[in-house]
N, C-alpha and C positions, 0 to 999 in steps of 0.2 A: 504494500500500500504506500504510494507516494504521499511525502507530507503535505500542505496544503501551502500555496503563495500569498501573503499578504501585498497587493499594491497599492499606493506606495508602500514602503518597506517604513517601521519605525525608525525615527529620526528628532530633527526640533522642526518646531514649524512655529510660526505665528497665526495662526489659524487652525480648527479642526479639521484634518483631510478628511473625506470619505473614501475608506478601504474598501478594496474586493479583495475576497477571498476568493481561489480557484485551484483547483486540484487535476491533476491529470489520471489520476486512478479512473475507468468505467467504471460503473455503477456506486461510485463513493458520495459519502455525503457529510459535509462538514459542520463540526461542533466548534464554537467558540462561547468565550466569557470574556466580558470586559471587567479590570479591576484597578484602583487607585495603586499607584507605584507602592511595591513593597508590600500589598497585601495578599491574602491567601484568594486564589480563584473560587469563584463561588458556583452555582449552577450554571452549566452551558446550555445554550442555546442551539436550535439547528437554524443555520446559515440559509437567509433567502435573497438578501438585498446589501448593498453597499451599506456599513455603518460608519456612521460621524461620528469619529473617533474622540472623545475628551482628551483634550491635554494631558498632559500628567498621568495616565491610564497606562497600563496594558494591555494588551489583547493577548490573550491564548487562544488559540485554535488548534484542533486534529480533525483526521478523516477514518472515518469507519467506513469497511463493505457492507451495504443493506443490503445488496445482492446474494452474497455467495459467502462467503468464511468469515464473516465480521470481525475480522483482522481489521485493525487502525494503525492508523500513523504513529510516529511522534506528535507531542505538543511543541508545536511552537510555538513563540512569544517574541512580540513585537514591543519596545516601550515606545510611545509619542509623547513628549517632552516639550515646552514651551519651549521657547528661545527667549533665552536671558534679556533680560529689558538692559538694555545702556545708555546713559543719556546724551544728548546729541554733542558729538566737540569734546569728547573725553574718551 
């Protein structure tokens, strides 16, 4: 089971992106949770639409077969992070 692609990839951003999730496994189907930096992932979700990622969050997502062996992925985790405020001319 292939892991699942977060785009964009966790990074800093001054705005929330909207992530896709996409997987190249057939018949797979992916599970994600969003959670504030540094905390425990809570209930996952199944994956239907782009989410607006919060700030300061992580994503975890994997992919399970519904189809056939229900073998899953790894979890992977994406952190999106604010971009540090600086003041202008310093």
């Amino acid at each position: 089971m292939a892991n699942p692609v977060a785009t964009p990839r966790g990074g800093l951003y001054d705005a929330r992106p909207d992530v896709v999730l996409t997987c190249s496994s057939a018949g797979s189907e992916i599970r994600y949770c969003v959670a504030a930096l540094g905390a425990i992932p809570g209930t996952y979700s199944v994956y239907s639409a782009p989410i607006s990622m919060p700030l300061n969050h992580t994503l975890h997502a994997y992919a399970v077969d519904v189809v056939g062996s229900a073998e899953s992925s790894e979890v992977i985790r994406h952190d999106y992070r604010r971009v540090p405020y600086t003041e202008s001319g310093h």
